[in-house]
LUMTI-882562 format. One record per atom (N, C-alpha, C): x, y, z. Coordinates in steps of 0.2 Angstrom, whole numbers, plus 5000, padded with zeros to 4 digits. Layout:
% LUMTI-882562
XYZ;...
This chain:
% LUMTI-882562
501851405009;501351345008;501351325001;501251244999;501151234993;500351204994;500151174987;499451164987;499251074986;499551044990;499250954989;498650964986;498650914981;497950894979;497850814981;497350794982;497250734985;496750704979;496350634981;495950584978;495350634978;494850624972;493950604972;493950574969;493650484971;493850434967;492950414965;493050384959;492350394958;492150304956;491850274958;491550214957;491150194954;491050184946;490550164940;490450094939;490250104932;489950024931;490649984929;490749934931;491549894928;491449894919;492149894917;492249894909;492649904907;492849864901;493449834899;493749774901;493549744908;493949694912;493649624908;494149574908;494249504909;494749454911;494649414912;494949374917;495049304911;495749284911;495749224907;496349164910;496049104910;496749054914;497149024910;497649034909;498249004905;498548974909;498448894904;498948844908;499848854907;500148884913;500748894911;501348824912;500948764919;501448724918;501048664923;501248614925;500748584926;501148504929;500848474934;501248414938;500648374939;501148274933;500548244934;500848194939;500548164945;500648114949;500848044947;500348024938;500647944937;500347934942;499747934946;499647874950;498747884946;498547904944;497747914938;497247944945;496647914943;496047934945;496247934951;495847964956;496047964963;496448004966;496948034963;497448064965;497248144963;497948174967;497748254965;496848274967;496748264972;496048284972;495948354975;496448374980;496448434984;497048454984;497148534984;497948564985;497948614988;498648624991;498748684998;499348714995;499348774997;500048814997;500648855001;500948835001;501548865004;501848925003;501548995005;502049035001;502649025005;502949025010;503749025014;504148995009;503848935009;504248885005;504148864996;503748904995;503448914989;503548824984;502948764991;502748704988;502248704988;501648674985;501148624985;500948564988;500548564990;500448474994;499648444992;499848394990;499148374986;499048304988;498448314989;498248234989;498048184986;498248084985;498048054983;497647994988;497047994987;496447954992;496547874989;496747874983;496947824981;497547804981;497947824984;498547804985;498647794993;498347824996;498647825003;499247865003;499547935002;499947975001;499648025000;500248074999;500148154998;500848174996;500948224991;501448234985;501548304989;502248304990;502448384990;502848404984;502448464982;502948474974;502948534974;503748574973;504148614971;503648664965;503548734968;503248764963;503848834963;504348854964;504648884967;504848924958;504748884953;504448884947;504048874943;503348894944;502848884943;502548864935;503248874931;503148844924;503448764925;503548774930;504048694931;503948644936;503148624938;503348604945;503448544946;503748514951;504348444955;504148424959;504248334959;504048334963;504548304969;504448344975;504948334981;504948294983;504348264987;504348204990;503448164988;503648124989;502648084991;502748054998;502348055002;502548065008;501647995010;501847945013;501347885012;500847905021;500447885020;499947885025;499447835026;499647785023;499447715024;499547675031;499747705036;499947675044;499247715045;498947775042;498547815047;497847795041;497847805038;497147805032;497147845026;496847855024;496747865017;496447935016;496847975014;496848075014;496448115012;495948135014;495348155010;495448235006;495848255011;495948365011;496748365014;496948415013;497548465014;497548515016;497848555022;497948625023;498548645024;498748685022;499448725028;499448775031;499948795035;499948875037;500548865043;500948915044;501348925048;501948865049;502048825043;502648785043;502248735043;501748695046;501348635046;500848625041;500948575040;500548535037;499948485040;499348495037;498948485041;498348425036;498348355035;498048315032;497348275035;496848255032;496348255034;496248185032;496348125036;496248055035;495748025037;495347985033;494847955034;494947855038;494347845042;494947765046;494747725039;494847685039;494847605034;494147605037;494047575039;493147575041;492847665042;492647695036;492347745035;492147775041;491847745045;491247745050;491247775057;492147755057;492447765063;492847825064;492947835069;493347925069;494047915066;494047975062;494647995057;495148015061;495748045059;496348085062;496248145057;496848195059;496948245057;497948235059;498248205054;499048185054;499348275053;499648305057;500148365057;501048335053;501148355048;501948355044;502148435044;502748415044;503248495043;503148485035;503348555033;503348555026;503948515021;504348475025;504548425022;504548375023;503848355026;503548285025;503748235032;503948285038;504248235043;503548245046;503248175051;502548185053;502848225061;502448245062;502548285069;502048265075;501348245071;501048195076;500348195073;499648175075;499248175076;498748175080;498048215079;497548185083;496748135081;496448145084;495848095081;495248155081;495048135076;494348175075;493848155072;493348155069;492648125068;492548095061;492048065062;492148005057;492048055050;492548025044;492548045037;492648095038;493248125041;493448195040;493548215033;493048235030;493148255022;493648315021;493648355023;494048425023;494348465029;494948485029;495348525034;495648575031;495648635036;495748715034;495948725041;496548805039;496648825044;496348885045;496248935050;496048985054;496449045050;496249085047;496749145043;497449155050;497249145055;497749165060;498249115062;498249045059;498548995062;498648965067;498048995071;498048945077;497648895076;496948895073;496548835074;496748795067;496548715067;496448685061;495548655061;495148655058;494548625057;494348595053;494048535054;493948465049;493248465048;492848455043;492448445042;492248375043;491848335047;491848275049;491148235044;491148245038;490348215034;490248155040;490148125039;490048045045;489448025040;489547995035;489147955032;489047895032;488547865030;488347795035;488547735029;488547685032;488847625026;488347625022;488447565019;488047555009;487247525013;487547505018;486947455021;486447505026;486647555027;486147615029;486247595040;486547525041;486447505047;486847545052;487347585050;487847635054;487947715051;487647745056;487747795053;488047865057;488547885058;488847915063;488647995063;488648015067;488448095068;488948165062;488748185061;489048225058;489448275063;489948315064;490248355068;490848365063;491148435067;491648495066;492048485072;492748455071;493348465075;493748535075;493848565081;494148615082;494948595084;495448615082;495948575084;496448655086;496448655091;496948735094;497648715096;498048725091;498748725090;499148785093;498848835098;499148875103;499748855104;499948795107;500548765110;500648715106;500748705099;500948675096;500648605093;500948575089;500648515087;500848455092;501248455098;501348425105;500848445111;500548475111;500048515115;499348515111;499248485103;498548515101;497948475107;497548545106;496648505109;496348495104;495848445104;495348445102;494548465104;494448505101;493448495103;493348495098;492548455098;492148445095;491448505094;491248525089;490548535087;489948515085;489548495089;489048445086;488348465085;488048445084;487348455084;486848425089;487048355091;486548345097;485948375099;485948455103;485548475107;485048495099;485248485091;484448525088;484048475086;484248395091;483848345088;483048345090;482948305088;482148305089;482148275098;481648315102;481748325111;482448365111;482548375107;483248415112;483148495115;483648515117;483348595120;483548645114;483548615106;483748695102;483348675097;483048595100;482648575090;482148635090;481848675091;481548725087;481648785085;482448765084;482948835081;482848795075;482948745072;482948705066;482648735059;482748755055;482448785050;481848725047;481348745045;480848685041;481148665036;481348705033;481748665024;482448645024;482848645032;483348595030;482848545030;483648505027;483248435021;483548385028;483148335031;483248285038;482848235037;483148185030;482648135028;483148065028;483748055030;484047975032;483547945034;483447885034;483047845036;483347815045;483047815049;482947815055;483447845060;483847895055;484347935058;484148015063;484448015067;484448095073;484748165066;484448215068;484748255065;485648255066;485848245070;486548265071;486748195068;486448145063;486748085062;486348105052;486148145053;485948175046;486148205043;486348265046;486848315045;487648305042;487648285036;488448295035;488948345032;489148385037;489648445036;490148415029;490248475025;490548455019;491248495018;491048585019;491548605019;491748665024;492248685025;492348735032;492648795027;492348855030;492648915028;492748965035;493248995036;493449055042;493449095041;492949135045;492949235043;493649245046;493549305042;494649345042;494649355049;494049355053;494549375061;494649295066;494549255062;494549185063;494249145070;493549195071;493049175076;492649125073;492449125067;491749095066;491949055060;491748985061;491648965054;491048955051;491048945044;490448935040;490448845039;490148815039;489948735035;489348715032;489648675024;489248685022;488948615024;488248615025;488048545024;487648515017;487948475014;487748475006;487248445006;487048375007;486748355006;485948375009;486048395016;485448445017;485248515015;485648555011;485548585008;485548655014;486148645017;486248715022;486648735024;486948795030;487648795032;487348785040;488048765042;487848785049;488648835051;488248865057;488648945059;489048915064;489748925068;489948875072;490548945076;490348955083;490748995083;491348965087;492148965085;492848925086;492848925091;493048975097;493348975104;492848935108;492248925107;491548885112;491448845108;491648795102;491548735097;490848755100;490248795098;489648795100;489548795089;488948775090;488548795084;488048825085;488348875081;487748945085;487048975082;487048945074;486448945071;486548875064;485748865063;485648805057;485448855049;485648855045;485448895040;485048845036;484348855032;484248825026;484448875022;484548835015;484748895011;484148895004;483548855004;483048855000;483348844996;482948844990;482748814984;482548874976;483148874972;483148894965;482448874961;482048954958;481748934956;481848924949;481848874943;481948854937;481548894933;481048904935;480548924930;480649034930;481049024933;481049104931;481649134928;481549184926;481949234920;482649224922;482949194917;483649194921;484049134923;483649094927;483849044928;483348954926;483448954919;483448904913;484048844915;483848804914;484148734912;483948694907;484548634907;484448594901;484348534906;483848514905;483748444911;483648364908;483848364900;484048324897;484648294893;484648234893;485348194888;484748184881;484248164881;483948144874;483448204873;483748244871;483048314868;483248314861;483248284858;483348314852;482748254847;482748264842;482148254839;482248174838;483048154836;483248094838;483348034841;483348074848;483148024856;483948054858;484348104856;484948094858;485148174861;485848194861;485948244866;485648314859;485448364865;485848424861;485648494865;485848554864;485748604869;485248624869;484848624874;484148654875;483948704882;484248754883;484148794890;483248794889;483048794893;482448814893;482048814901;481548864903;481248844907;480748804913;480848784916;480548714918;480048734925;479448694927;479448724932;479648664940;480248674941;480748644944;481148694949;481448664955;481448684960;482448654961;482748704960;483348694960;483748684967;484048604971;484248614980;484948644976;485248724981;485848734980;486348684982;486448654987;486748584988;487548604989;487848664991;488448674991;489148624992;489648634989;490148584991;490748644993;491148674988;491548704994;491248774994;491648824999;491448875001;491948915000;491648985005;492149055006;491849085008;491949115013;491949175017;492149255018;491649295014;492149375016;491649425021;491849465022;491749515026;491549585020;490649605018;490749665014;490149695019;490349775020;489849805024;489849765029;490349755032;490149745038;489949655039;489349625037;489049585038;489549515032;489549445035;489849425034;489449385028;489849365021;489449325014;490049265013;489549245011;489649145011;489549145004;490149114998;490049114993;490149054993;489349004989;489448934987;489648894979;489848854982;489848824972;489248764973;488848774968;488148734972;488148664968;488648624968;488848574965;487948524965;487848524971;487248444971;487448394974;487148354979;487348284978;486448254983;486848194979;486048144984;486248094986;485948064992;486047984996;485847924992;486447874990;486247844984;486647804989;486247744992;486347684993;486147634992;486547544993;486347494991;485647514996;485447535003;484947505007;484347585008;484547635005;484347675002;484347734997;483947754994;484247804988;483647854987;483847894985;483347974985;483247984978;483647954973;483547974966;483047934961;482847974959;482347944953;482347994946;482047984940;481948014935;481248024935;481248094934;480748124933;480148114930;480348054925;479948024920;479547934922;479947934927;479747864932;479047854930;478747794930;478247764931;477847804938;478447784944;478147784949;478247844954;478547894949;478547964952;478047994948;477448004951;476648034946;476748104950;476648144945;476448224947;475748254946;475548284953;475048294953;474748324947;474148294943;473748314938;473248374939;473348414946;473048464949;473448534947;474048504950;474848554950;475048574941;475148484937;475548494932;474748434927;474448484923;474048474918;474448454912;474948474912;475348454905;475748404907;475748344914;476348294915;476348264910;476048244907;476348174901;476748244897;476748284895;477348344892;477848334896;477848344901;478348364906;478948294906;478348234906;478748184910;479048154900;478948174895;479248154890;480248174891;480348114886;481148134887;481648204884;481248224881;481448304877;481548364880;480848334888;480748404892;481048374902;480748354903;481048304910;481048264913;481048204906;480748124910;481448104910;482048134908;482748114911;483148124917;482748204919;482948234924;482848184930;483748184935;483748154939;483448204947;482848164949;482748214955;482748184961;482548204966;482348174973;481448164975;481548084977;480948084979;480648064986;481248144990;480948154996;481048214997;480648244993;480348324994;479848304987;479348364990;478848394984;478148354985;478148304989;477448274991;477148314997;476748354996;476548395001;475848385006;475648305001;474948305005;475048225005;474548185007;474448135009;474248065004;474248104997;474248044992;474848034990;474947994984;475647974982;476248024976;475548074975;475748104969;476248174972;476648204967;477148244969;477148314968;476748364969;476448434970;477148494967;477748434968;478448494965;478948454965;479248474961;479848444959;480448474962;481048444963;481748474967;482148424961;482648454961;483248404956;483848454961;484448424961;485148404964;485648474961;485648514964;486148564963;485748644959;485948684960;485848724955;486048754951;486748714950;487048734942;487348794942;487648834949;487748914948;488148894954;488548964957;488848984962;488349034965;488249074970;487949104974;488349144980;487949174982;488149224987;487549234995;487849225002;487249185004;487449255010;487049295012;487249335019;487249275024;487949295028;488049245035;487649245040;487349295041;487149315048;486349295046;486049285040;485249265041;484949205033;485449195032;485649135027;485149185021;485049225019;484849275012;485249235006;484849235002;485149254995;485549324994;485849334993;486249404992;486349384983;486449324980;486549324973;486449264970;486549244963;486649184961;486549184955;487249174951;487349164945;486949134938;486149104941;485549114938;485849024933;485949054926;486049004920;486649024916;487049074919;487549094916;488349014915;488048984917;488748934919;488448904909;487948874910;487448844903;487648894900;487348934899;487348974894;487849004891;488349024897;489249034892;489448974890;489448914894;489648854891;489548834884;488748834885;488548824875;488948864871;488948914872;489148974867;490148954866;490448944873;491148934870;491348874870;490948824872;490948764871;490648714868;490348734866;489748694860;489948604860;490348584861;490548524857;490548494863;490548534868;490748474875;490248514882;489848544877;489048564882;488948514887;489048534894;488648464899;488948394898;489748414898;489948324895;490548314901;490748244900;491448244907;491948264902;491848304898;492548354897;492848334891;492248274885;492448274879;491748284873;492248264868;491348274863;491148194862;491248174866;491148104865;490548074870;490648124876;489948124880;489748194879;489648214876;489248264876;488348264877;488248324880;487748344883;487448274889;487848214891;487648154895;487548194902;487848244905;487648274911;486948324910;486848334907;486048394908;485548364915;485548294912;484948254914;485348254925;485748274925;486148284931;486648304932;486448364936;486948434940;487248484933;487148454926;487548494922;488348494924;488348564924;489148554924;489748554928;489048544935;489348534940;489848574945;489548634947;490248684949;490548654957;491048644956;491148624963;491748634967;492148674965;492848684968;492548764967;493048814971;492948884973;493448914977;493648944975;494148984979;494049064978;494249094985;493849174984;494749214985;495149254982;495749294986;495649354981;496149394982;496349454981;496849474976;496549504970;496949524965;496949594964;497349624968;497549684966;497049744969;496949724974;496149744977;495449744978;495449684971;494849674968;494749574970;494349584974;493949504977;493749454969;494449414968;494149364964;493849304965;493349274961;493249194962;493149154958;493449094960;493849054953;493249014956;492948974951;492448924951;492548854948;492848794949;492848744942;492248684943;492348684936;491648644934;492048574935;491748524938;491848454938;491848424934;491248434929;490948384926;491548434917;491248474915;491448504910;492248504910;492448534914;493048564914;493148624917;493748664916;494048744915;493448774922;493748824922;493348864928;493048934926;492748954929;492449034929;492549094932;492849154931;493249214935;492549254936;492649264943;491849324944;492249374946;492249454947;492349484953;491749494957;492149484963;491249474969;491549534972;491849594972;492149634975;491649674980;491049654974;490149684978;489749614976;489849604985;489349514981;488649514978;488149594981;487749584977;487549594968;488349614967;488149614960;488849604956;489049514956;489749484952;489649484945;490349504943;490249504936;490849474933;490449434928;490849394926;491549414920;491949374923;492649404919;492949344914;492549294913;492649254907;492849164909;492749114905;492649074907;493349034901;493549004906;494248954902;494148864903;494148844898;494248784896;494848754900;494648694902;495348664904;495848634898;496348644899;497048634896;497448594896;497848564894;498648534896;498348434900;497648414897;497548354899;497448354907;496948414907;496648424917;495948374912;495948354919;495348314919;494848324928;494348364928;494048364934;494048394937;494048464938;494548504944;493848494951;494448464957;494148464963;494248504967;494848544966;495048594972;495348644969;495348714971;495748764971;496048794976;496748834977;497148854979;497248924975;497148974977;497149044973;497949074976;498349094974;498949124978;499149194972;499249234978;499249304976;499749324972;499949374969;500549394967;501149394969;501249414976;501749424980;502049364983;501649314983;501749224986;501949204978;502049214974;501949164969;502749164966;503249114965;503549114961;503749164956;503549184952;503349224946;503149284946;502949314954;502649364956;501949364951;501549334948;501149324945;500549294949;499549314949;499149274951;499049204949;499049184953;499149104950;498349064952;498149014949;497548974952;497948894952;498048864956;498348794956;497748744957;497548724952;496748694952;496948604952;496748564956;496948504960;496248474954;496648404949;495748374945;496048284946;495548284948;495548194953;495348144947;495348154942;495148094936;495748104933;496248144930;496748164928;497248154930;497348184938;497748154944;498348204943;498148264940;498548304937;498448384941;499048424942;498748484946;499148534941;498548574938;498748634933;498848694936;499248724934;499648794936;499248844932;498648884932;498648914930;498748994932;498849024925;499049104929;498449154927;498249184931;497649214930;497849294924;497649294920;497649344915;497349394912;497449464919;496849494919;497149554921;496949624920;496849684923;496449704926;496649734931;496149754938;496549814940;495849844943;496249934948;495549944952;495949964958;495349964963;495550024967;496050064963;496150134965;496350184960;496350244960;496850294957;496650354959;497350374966;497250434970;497750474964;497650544964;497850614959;498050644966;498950674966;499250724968;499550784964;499450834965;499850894964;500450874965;501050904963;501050934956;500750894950;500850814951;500750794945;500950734945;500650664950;500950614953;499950584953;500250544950;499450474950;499750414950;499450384958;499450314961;499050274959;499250224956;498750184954;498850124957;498450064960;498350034964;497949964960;498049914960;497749854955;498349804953;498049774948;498549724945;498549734936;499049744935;499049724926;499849704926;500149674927;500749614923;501049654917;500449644912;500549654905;500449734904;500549784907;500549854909;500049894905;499849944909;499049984905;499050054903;498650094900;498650154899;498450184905;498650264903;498550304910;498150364904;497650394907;497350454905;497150504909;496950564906;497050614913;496750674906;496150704911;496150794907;495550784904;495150854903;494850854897;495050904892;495050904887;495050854882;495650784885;495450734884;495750684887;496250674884;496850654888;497750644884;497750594886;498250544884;498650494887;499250514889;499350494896;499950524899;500450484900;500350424899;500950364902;500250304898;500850244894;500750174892;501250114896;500850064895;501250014898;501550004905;500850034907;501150054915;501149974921;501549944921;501449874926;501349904933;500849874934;500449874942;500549794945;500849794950;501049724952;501049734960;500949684963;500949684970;501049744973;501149814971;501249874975;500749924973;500749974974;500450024973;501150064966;500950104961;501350114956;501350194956;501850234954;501550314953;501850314947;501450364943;501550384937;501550484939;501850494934;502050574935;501750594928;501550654929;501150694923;501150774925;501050794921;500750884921;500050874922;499750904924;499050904928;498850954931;498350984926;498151064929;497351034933;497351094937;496751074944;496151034941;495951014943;495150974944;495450904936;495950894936;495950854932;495850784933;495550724929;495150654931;495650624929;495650554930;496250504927;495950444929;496250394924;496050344924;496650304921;496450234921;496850174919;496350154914;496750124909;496150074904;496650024900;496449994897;496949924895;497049964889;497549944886;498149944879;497549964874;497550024871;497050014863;496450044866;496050064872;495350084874;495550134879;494950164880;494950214884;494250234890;494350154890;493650144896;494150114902;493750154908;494250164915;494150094916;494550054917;494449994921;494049974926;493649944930;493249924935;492850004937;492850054928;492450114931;492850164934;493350144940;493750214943;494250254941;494050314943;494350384940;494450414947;494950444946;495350504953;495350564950;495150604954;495050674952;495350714958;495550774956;495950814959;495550854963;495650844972;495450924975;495950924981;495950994981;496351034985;496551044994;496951044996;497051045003;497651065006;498151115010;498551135012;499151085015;499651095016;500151055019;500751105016;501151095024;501851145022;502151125018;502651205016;502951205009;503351135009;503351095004;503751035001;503951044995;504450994992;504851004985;504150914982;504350914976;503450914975;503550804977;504250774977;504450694979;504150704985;504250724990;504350724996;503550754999;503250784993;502350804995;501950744993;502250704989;502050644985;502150584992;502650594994;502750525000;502350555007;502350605005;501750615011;501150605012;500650635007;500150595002;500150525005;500450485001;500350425001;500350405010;500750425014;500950395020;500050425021;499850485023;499150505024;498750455022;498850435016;498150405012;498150335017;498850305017;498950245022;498650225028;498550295031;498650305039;497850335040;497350335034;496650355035;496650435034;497250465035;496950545037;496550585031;496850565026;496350605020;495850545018;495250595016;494650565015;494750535008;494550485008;494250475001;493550444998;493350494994;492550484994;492550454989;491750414988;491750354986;491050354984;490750364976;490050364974;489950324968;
């Protein structure tokens, strides 16, 4: 007999990690604003498909080179409507059109991925967004159903279920609706009190407008966000049932941590300048896109809490804070004429259908539109699990001073404070090298933000990038792993609708989410570093291997290694473990082997569950 040594993997505080996005190459449309709003990927065929709502089209472009991308076809949708969202999966292409009259029910048009339509169905007014099922059977549309400018039509909001089982010649349709949690119906008293259900003579099922659709990985359940009411609803796919209503409450401003600038003129002169400070102000998260993981068991909903409000010719919910005719109660707020001044929140844009709690005219609390952060929300019972507080403001000032709260020059700067800030609104959640990332982009600013949420209770941030290469907007992201990407590289393909333009970025990061220790002297390391890392092992500590690249597979490195030795990875020039873990050697028998072939067995074990690995 020989003596296997196996993992004792140890999980500490993360360190040394960041995450940065370099523009490596980038495809403009030529068609401007409106275009490039949303983008989907194909790893089979390693294209792109983006859409332009101003053109009545959608662009298939060639990323097969990701420093280089082409455009294949533009492929028109002008017979069907005007294209709000894009998905693929399984060879199909799946486009989300809205009718010419807004009001009326949408389609969802199916193309092969080179752009031959294969057919469609009809689904619910203003399908805003479509996504597929991790499994490729279902497609789901988010149907907002927003009412015209005139307030006189306003269509029910619903979630289309589209089961492509037997193909895009066989797809069903069902619908999810809300009907039964209207006022008399048989589930209005599942209804949370702080969803927001304030149209003017609208049904809650005509109030409610679904914004974005997320799938858990077993592809039973979706999440939707509803933005404007400030909720999700829970929707389970095989019975189109909606199976619960979530409110997701209200950010409070006034406390540690979570600071705003809710001004364009704070400065001494009447004009912009940086002021985080605390207010006492009620921030609606107000989600736009989403994501869905599974940690512990229990399912998390990760939002980008962009904001938005009902701003019609025939009705409108915004005001400034500083309104003549928005008066705060002199009970509540003793210092309103402070408050209502332009330096502190007479600019701030808020709503004036929340915060009146009693029967006179005056406003007992204030609410303003978005919360300025991303968050993390438990599925099962709508909890906070997290929320990025002020950190989006406060790293912004710091690395971008010049174009603090601006649409992305120094020409407006600080113009957005006074509303949503910096507006996070695109989000995508995948997998880099074992470690759960999410890419955030700010709408209003620019460039996006790297979390790892690998423990949603506690994200930490891995750095924040400016946009580059004349992105203007980013509306959508598409994250594509190593193994899918051209370049074997992570890539973020972020879609920006003012620009019209879809940037390639590469995610520029080192990550490790394992390192099992075998006897004789074999450590697997498990993550992602590109640009290759160090390996260390022993006390007194040695380096045993540099420049070691971890890329889409698990890596072994070979060393002499006497018992109970510890090892770790850390980046080029330091000797802090990366994401904290360290593999340590302990002991266990297996017949006599030559020491490659006790290594591949190892590993098959570690594959297949049978050795432990502990985990503190």
């Amino acid at each position: 007999m020989i003596r296997l040594l196996a993992l004792s993997l140890m999980c500490s505080v993360a360190g040394a990690q960041t995450a940065q996005l370099n523009r490596i190459g980038g495809y403009t449309s030529g068609l401007g604003s409106t275009s490039v709003e949303i983008v989907a990927y194909d790893p089979a065929t390693r294209r792109a498909f983006t859409v332009n709502g101003g053109n009545n089209s959608f662009d298939i472009v060639d990323l097969a080179n990701p420093a280089s991308p082409t455009l294949i076809q533009r492929v028109s949708t002008a017979a069907i409507g005007s294209p709000n969202s894009v998905a693929v999966a399984g060879g199909i292409v799946a486009v989300a059109i809205q009718n010419a009259t807004a009001q009326n029910p949408g389609a969802v048009a199916f193309y092969s991925t080179s752009g031959a339509l294969l057919g469609q169905v009809t689904v619910g007014a203003l399908p805003d967004m479509v996504t597929f099922s991790p499994n490729g059977r279902y497609a789901l549309t988010a149907n907002e159903g927003e009412p015209n400018s005139a307030y006189t039509t306003d269509p029910e909001g619903s979630v289309s279920i589209i089961d492509l089982q037997n193909g895009v010649a066989g797809a069903v349709v069902t619908t999810a609706r809300f009907v039964d949690f209207n006022v008399g119906g048989p589930r209005n008293g599942e209804v949370p009190a702080a969803l927001r259900i304030f149209g003017p003579g609208a049904s809650l099922a005509q109030d409610l407008e679904p914004e974005y659709v997320a799938v858990t990985p077993d592809s039973r359940t979706a999440y939707v966000s509803l933005q404007e009411n400030n909720g999700l609803a829970v929707i389970d796919i095989g019975s189109a049932r909606v199976t619960r209503l979530l409110a997701l409450g209200f950010k409070n401003h006034d406390s540690a941590g979570a600071a705003f600038d809710p001004s364009d003129r704070d400065s001494a002169t009447n004009t912009g300048a940086i002021s985080i400070r605390n207010f006492p102000v009620f921030g609606m998260y107000q989600p736009d896109s989403i994501a869905v993981a599974i940690s512990g068991g229990e399912p998390i909903v990760f939002t980008a809490n962009e904001g938005d409000a009902r701003d019609y010719s025939a009705f409108s919910e915004e005001v400034r804070a500083g309104a003549s005719g928005y008066v705060l109660d002199p009970a509540v707020f003793p210092n309103a004429a402070t408050l209502k001044q332009n330096n502190n929140l007479g600019r701030l844009t808020v709503t004036n259908r929340l915060g009146n709690t009693d029967a006179d005219p005056d406003f007992e609390a204030i609410y303003a539109f978005g919360a300025r952060s991303f968050s993390a929300f438990n599925g099962n019972s709508g909890a906070l699990v997290f929320d990025s507080g002020d950190q989006f403001e406060q790293i912004t000032a710091t690395v971008a001073p010049t174009i603090f709260n601006s649409e992305g020059a120094a020409a407006t700067f600080d113009t957005r404070s006074d509303n949503k800030g910096p507006e996070p609104e695109a989000l995508a959640v995948g997998d880099v090298g074992g470690r759960q990332y999410a890419i955030i982009g700010m709408e209003r600013i620019g460039g996006a933000f790297v979390y790892d949420v690998t423990n949603p209770a506690a994200p930490t941030n891995l750095g924040y990038s400016l946009a580059q290469g004349g992105d203007v907007a980013p509306e959508g992201i598409a994250y594509v792993a190593p193994g899918q990407s051209g370049n074997n590289r992570a890539l973020a393909l972020i879609a920006h609708e003012v620009s019209g333009t879809l940037g390639v970025y590469e995610i520029a990061t080192c990550t490790v989410s394992n390192v099992d220790v075998f006897a004789p002297g074999n450590i697997v390391i498990t993550g992602y570093c590109p640009t290759g890392l160090d390996v260390y092992c022993g006390a007194p500590l040695q380096q045993v291997a540099t420049g070691v690249v971890v890329n889409t597979q698990a890596t072994v490195v070979t060393a002499t290694l006497g018992a109970g030795s510890e090892c770790f990875a850390a980046l080029p020039g330091t000797t802090t473990p990366i994401n904290g873990i360290r593999g340590s050697i302990e002991s266990f028998s297996v017949p006599a082997l030559n020491a490659p072939f006790a290594t591949i067995l190892a590993l098959l074990l570690l594959a297949a569950g049978t050795l432990t690995v502990r985990r503190w």
